[in-house]
Backbone as JSON, one array per atom type, in Angstrom:
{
  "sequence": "XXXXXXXXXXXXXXXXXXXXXXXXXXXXXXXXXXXXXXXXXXXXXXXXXXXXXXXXXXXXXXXXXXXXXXXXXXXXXXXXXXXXXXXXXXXXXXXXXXXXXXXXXXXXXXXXXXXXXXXXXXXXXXXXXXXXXXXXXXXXXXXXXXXXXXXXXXXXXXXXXXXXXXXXXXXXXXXXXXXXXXXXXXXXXXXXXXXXXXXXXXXXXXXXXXXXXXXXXXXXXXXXXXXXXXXXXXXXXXXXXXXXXXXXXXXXX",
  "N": [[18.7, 6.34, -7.5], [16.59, 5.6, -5.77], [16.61, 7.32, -4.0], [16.21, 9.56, -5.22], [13.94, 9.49, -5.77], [12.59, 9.19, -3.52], [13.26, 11.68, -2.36], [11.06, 12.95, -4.08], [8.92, 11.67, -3.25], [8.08, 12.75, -0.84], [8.43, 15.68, -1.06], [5.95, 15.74, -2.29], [4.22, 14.65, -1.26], [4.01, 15.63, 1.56], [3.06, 18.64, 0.85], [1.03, 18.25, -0.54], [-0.67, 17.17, 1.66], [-0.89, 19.47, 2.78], [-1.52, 21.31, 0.92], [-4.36, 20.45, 0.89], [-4.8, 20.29, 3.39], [-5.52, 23.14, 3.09], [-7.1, 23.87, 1.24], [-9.48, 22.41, 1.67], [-10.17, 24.05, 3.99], [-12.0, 26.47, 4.25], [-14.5, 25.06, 3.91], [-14.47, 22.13, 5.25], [-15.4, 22.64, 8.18], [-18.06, 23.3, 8.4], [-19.55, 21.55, 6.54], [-21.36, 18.24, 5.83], [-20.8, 15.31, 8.16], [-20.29, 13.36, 6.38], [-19.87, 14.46, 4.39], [-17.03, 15.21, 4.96], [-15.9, 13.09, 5.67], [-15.25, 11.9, 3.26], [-13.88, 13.96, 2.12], [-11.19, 13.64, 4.02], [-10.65, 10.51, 3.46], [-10.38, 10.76, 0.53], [-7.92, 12.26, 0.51], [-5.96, 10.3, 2.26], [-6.21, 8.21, 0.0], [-5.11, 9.78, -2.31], [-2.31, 9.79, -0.83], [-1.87, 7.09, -1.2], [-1.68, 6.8, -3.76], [0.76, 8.66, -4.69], [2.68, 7.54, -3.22], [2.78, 5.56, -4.31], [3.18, 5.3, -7.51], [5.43, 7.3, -7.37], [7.38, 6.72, -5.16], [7.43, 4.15, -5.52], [6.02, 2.16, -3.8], [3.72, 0.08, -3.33], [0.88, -0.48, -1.6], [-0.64, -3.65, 0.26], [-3.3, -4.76, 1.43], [-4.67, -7.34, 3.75], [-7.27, -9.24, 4.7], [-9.58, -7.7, 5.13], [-12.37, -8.28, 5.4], [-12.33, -9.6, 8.44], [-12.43, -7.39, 9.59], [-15.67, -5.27, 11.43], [-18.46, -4.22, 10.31], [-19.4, -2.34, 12.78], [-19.21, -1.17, 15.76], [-16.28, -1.46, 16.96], [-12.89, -2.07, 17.81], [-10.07, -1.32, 16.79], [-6.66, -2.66, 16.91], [-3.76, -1.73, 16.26], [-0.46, -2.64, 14.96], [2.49, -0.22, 15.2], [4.42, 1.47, 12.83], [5.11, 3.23, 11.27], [4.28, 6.06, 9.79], [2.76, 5.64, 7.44], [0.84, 3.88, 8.48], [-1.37, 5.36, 9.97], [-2.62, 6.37, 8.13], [-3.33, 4.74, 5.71], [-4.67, 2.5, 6.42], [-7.5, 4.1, 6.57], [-9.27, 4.52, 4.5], [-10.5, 2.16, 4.08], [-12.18, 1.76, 6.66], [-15.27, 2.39, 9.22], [-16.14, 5.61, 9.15], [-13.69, 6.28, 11.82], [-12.28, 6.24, 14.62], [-9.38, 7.73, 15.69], [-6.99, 7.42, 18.84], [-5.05, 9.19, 20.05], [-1.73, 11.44, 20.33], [-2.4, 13.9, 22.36], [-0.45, 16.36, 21.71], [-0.67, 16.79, 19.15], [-2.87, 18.0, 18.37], [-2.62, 20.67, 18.52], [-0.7, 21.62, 16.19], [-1.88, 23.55, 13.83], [-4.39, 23.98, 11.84], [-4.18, 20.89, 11.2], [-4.23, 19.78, 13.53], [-6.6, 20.96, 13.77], [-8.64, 19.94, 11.95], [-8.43, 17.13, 13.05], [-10.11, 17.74, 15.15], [-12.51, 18.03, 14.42], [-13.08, 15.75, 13.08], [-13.43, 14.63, 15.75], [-11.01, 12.76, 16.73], [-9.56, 11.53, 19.75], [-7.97, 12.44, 21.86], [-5.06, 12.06, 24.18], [-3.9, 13.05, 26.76], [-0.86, 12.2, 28.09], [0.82, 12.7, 29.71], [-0.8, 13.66, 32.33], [-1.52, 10.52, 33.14], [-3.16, 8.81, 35.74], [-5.59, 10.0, 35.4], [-5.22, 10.67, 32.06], [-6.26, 8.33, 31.13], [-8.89, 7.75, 32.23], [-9.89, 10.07, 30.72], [-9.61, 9.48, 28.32], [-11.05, 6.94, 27.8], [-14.02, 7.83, 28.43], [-13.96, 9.3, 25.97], [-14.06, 7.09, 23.97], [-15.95, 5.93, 24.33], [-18.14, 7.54, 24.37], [-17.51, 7.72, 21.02], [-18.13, 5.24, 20.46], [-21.03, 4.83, 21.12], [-21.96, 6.1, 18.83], [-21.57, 4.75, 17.51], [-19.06, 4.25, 16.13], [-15.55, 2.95, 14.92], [-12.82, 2.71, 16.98], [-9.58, 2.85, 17.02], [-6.49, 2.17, 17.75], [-2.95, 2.78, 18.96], [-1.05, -0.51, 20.21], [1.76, 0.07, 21.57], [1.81, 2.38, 21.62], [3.62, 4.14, 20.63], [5.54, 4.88, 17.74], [7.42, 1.86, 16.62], [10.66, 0.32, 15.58], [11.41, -2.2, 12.9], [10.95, -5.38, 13.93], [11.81, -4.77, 16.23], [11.38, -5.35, 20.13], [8.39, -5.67, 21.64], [6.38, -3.02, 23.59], [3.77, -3.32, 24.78], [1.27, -1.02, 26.03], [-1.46, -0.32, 28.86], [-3.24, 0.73, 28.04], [-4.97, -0.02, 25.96], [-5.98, -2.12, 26.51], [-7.89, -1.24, 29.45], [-9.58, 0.12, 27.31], [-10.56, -2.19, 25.71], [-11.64, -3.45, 28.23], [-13.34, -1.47, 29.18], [-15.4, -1.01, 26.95], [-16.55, -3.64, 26.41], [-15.85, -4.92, 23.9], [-15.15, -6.46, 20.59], [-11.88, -7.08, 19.82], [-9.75, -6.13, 17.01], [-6.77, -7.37, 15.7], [-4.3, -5.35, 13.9], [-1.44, -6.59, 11.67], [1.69, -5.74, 10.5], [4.21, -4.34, 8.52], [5.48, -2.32, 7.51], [7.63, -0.49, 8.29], [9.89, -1.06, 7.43], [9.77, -0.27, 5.04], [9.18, 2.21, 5.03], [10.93, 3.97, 7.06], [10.99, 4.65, 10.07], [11.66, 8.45, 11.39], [13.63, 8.85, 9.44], [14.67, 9.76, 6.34], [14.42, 8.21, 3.71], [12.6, 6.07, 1.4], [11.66, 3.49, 0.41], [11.44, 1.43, -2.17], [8.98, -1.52, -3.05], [6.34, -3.31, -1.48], [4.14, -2.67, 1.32], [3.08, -4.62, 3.47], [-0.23, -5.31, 4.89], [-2.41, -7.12, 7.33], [-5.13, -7.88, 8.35], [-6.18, -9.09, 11.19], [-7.98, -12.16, 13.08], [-10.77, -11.34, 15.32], [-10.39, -11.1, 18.26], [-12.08, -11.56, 21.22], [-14.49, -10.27, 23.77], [-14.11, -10.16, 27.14], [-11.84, -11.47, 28.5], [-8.85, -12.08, 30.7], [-6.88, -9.79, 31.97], [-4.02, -10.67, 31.64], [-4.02, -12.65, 30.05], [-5.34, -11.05, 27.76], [-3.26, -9.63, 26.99], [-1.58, -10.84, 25.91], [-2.55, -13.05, 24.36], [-2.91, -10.86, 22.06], [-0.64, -9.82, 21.73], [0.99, -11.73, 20.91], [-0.39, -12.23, 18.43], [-0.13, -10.01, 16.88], [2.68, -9.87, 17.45], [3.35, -12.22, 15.99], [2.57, -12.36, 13.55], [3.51, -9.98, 12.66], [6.37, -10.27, 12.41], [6.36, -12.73, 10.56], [5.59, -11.43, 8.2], [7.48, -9.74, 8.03], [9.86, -11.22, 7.73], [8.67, -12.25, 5.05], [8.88, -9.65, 3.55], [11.66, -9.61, 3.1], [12.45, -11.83, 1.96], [11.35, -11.25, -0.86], [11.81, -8.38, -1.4], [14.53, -8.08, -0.04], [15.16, -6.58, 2.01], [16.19, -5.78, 5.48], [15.49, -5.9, 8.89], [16.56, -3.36, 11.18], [19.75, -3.9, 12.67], [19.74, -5.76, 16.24], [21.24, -4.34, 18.49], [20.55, -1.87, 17.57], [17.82, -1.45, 17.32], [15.01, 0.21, 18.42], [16.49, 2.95, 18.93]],
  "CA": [[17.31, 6.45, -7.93], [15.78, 5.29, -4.51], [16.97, 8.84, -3.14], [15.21, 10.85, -6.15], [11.9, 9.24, -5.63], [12.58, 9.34, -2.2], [12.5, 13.17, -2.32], [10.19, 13.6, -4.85], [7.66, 12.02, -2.6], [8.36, 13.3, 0.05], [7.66, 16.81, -1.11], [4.8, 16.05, -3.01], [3.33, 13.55, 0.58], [4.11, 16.81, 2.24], [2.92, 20.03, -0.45], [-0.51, 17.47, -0.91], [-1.22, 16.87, 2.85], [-0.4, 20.84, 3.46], [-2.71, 21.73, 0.27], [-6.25, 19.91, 0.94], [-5.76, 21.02, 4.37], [-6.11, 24.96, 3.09], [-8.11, 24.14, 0.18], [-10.74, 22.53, 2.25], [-10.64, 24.71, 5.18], [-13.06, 27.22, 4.3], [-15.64, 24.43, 3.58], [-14.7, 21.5, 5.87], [-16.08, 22.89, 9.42], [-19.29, 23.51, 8.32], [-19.88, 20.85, 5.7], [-21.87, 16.89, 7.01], [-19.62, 14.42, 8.5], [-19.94, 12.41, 5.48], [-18.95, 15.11, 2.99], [-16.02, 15.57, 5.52], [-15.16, 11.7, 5.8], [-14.83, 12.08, 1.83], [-12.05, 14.73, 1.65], [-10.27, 12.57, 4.48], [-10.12, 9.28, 2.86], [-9.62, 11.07, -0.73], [-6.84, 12.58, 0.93], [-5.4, 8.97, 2.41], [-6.21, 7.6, -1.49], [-4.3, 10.37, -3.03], [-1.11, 9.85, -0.44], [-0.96, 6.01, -1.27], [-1.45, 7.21, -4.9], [1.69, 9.24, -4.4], [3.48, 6.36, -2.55], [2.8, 4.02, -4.95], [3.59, 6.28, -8.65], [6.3, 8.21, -7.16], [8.07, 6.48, -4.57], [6.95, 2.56, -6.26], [5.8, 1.42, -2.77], [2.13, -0.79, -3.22], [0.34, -1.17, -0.48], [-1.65, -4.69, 0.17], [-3.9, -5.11, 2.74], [-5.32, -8.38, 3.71], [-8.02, -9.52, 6.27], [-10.66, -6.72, 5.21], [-13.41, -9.13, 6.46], [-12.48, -9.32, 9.89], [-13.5, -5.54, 10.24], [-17.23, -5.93, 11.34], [-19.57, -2.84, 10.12], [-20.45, -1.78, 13.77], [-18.33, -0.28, 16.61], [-15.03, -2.0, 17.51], [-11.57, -1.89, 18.52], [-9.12, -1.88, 16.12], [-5.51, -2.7, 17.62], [-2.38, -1.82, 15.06], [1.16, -2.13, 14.9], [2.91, 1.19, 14.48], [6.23, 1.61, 12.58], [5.45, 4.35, 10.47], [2.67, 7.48, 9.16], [1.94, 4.75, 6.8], [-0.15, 3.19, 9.31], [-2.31, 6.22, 9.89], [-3.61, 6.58, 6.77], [-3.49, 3.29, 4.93], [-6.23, 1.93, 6.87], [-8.58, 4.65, 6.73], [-9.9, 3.93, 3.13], [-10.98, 0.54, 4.91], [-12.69, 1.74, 7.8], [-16.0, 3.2, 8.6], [-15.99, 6.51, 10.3], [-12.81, 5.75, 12.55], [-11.78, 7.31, 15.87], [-8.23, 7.49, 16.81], [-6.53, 7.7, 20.33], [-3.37, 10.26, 19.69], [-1.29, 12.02, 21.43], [-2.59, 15.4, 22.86], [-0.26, 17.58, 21.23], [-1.2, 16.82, 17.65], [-3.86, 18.75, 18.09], [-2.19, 22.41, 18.61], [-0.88, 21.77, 14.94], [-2.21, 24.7, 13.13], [-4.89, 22.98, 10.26], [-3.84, 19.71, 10.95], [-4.8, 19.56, 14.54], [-8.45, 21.31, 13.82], [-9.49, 18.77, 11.09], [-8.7, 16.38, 13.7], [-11.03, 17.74, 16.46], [-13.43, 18.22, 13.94], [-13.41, 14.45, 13.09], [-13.74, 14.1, 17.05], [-10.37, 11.69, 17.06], [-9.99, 11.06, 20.69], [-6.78, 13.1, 22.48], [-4.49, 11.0, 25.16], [-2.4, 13.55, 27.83], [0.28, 11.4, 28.96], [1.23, 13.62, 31.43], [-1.93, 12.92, 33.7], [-1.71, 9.65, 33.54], [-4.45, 8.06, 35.45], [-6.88, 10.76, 34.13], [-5.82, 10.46, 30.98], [-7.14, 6.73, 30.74], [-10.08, 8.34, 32.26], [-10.64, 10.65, 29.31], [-9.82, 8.51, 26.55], [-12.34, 6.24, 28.06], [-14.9, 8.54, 28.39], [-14.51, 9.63, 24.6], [-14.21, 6.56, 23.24], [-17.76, 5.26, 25.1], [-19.11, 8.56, 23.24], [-17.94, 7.22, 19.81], [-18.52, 3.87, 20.4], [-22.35, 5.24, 20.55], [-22.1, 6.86, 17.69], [-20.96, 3.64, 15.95], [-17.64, 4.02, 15.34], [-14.29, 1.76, 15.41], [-11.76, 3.06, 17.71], [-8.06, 2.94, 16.45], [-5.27, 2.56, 19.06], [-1.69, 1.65, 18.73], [-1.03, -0.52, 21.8], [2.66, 0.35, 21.88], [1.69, 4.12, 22.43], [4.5, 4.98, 19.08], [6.21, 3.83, 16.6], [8.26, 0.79, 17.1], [11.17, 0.25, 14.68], [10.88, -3.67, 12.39], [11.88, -6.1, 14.81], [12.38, -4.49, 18.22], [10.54, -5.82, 21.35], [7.06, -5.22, 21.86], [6.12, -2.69, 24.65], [2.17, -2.97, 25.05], [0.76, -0.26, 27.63], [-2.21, -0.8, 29.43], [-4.4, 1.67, 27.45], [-5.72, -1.09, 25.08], [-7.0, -3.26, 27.94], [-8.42, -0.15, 29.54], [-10.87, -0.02, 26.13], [-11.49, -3.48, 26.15], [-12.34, -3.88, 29.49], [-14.55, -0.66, 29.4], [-16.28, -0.9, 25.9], [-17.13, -4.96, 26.4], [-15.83, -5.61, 22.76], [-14.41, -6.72, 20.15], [-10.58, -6.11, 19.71], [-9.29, -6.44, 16.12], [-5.19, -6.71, 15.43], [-3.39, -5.65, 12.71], [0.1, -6.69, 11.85], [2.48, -5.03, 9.14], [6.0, -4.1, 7.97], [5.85, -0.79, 6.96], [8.62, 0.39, 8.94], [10.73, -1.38, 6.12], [9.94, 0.4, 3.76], [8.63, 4.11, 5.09], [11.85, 3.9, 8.33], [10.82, 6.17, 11.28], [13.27, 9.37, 11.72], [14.45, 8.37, 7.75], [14.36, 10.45, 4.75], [14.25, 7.37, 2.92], [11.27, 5.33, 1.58], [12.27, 2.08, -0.18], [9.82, 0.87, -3.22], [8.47, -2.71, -2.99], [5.13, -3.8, -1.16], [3.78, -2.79, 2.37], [2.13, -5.44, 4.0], [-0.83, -5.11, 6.65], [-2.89, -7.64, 7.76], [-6.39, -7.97, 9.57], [-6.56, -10.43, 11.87], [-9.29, -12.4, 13.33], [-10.95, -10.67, 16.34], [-10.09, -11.19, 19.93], [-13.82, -11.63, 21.74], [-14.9, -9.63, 24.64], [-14.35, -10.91, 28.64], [-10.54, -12.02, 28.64], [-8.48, -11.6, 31.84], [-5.71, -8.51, 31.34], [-3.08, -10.84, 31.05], [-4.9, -13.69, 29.0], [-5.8, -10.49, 26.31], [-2.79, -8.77, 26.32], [-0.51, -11.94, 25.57], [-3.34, -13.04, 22.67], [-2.97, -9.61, 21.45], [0.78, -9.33, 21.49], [1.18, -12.9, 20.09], [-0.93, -12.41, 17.38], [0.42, -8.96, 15.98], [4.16, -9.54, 17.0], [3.89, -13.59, 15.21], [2.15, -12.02, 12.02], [4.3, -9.21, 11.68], [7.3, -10.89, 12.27], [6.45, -13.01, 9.31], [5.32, -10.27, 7.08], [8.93, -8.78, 7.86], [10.53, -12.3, 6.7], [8.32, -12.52, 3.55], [9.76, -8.7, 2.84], [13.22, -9.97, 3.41], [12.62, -12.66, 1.06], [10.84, -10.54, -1.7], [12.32, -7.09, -1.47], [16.08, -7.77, 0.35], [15.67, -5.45, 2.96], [16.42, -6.33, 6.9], [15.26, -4.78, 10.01], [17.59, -2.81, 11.91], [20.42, -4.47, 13.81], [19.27, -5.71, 17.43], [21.48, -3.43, 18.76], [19.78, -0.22, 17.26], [16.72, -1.88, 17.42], [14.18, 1.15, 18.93], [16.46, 3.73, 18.69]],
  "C": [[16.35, 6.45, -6.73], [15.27, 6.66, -3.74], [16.29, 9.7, -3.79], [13.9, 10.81, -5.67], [12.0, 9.18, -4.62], [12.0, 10.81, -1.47], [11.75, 13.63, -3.11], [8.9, 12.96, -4.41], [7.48, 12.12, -1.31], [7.98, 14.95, 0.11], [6.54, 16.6, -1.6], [3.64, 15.5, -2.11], [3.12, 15.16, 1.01], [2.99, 18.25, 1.65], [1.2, 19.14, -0.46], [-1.54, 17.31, 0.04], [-1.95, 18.58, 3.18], [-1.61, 21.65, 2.84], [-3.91, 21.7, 0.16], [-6.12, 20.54, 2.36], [-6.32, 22.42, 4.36], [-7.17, 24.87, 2.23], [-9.56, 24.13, 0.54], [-11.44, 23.41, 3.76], [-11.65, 25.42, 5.55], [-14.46, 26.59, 4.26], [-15.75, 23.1, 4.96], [-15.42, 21.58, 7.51], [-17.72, 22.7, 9.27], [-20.19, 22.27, 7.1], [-20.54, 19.08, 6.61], [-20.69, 16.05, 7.35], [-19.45, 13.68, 7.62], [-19.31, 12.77, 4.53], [-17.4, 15.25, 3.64], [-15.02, 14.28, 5.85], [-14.41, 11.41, 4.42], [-14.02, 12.49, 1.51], [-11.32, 13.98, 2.28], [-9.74, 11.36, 3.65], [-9.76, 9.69, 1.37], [-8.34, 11.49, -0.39], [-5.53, 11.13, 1.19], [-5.23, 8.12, 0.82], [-5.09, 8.15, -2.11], [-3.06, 10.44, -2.45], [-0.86, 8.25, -1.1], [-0.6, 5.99, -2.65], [-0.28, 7.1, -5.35], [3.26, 8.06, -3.89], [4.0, 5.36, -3.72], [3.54, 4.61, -6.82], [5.0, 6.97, -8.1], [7.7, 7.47, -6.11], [8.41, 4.68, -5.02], [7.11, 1.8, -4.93], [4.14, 1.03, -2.92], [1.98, -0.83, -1.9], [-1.0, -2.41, -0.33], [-1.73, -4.74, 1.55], [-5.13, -6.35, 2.75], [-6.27, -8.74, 4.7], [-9.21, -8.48, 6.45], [-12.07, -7.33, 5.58], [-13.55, -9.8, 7.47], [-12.83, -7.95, 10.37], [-15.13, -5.44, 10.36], [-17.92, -4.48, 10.79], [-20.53, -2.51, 11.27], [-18.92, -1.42, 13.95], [-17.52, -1.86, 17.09], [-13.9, -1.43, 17.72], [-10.66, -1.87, 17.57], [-7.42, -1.53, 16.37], [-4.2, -2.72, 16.47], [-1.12, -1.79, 15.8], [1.49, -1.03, 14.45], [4.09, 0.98, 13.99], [6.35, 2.7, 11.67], [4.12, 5.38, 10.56], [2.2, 6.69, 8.14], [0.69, 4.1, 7.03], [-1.27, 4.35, 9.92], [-3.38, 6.74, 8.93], [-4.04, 5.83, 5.86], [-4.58, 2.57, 5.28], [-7.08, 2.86, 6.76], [-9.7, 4.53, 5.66], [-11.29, 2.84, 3.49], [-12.22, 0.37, 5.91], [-14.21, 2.86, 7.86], [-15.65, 4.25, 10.03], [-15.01, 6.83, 11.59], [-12.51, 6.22, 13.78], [-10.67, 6.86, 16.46], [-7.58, 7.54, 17.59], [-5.09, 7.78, 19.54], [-2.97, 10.71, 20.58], [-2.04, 13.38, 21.78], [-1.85, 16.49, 21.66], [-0.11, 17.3, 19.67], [-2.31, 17.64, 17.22], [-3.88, 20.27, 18.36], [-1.36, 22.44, 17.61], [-2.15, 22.48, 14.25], [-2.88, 24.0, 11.59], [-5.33, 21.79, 11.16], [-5.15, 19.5, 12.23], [-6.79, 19.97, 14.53], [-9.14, 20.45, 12.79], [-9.97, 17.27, 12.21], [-9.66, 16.3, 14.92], [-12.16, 17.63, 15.36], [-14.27, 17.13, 13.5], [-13.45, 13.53, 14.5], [-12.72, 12.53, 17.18], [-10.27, 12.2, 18.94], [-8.18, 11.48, 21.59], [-6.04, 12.33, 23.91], [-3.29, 12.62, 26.02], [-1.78, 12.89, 28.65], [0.88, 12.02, 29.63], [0.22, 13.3, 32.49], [-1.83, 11.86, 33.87], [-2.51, 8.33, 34.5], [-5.8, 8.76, 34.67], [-6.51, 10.77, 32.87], [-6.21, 9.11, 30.35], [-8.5, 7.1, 30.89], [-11.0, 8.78, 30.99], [-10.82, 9.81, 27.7], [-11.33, 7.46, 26.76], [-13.47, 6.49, 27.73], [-15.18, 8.97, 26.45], [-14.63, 8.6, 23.48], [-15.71, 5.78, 23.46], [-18.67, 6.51, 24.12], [-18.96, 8.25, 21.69], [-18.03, 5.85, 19.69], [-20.58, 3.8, 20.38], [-22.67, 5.32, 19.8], [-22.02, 5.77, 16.45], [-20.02, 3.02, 15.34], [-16.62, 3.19, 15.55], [-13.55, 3.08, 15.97], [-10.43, 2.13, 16.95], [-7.35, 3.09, 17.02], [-4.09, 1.31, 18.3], [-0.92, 0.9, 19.83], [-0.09, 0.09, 22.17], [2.42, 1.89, 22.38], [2.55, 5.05, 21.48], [5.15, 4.22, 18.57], [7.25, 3.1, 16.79], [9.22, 0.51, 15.81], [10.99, -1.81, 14.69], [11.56, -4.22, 13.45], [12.28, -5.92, 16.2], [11.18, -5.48, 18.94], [9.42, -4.84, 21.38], [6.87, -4.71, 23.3], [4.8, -2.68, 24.73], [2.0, -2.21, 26.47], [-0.59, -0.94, 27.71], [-3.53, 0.01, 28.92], [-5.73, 0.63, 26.72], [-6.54, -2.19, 25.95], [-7.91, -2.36, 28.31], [-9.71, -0.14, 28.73], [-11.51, -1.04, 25.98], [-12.03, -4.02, 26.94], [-13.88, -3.06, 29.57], [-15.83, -0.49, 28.39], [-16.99, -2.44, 25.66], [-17.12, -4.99, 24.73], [-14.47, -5.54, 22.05], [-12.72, -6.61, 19.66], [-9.98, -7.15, 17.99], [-7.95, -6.47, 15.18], [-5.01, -6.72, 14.54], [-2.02, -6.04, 12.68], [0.44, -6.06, 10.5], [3.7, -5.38, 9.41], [6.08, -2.85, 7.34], [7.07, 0.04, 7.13], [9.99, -0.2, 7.98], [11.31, -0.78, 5.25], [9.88, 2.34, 3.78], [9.44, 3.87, 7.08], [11.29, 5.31, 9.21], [11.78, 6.9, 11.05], [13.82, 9.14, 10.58], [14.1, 9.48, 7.11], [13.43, 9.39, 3.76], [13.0, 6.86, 2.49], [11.94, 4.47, 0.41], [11.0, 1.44, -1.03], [9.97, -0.94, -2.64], [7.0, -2.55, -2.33], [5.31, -3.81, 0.11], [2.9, -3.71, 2.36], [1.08, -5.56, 5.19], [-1.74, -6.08, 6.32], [-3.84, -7.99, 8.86], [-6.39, -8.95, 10.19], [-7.76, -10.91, 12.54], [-9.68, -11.7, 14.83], [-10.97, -11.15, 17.43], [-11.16, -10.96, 21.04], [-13.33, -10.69, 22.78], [-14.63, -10.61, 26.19], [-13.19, -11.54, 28.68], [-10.29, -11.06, 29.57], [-7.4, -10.41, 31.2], [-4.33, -9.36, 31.42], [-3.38, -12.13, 29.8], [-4.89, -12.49, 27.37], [-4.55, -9.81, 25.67], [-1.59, -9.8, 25.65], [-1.47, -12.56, 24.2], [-2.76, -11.95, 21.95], [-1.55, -9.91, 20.93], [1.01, -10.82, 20.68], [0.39, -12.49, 18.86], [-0.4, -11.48, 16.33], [1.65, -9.12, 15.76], [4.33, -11.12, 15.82], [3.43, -12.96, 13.78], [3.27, -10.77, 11.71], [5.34, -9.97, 10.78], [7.45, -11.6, 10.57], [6.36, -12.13, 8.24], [6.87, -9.37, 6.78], [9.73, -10.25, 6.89], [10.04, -12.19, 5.31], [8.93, -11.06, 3.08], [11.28, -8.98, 2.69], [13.44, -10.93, 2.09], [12.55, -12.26, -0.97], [11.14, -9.41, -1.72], [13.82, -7.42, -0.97], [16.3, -7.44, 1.51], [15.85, -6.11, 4.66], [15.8, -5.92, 7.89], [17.07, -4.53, 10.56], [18.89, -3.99, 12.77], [19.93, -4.52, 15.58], [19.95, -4.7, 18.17], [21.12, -2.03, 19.01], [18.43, -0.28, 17.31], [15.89, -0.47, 18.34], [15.0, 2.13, 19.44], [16.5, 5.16, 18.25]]
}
């Protein structure tokens, strides 16, 4: 059964993502940023929809009043595409630091310039700290939360935490707030899987991480706070769904 609804939302995640991006194409370029924030997050609504009817994965998210209604930081755990879209509902106006080549996806990639997310070439490497910098100081004007995953990609449940130095970088240069999430998604929606496993994703806001910490003072807060909350959030799935993380062994990859 797991495997039916597995592929039956799986095409319909897919066929749904594929369809609003043509449907709205002819309209979204030219339409206000607000009518254009609207198809987005209906879009994110109608995947957890999908998730949740089709595949019988809930998603609960806790800690929605640590997100302040100005411009901040907001620091996630990655373990899946769950985590890309699950928060956006949540958030106002968002801007997220991606990779570069997400954005020479055909559609996909032009919605995303169009919502001015915030492009990372890890090939340059000090310039591209530069640029991300630079564009996130332009939507941090504007208002908006910034969205970075420190690890840089998706980390399978349970491995070791790699934090890069990007996330300091923002906090050093934007003088604010940094706000972690923790989850378990990767549980249930496995990187590189077919699979998707019903029960209850868990993400969690945590309280915010002030402004003016040294770079190893913020990034050891940081990493303590996301890897001790996941962690648990993976036990309480363990306890309440069954499921495990990976063997240390296979652990990341």
């Amino acid at each position: 059964m797991t495997m039916l609804r597995s592929l039956a939302f799986n095409a319909l995640f897919y066929l749904n993502l594929i369809g609003q991006l043509l449907l709205f194409s002819p309209v979204f370029f030219v339409i206000s940023e607000a009518k254009a924030w609207g198809i987005v997050k209906n879009w994110a609504r109608s995947s957890l929809w999908l998730l949740k009817h089709v595949a019988g994965i809930r998603a609960s998210i806790t800690g929605k009043q640590n997100v302040p209604h100005a411009a901040a930081i907001i620091a996630a755990k990655h373990q899946s595409f769950w985590d890309v879209f699950a928060l956006l509902p949540d958030l106002d106006r968002p801007t997220f630091i991606l990779k570069k080549e997400l954005l020479a996806i055909p559609f996909f990639g032009w919605y995303l310039r169009r919502m001015a997310m915030i492009p990372v070439d890890r090939a340059r490497r000090g310039g591209a700290v530069a640029s991300m910098i630079e564009g996130a100081q332009k939507a941090v004007a504007e208002g908006r939360q910034i969205v970075i995953f420190p690890e840089g990609t998706r980390t399978a449940p349970g491995a070791e935490a790699d934090y890069r130095q990007g996330v300091f970088r923002l906090y050093e240069a934007l003088d604010l707030p940094v706000i972690p999430v923790a989850l378990n998604s990767g549980l249930y929606w496995p990187r590189r899987r077919f699979i998707r496993r019903p029960g209850t994703i868990r993400a969690d806001i945590l309280e915010p991480i002030e402004p003016g910490l040294s770079r190893v003072d913020f990034l050891d807060r940081l990493r303590h706070a996301i890897e001790t909350r996941s962690n648990d959030l993976l036990a309480e799935a363990q306890d309440r769904d069954g499921y495990l993380p990976p063997e240390p062994s296979r652990v990341g990859t």
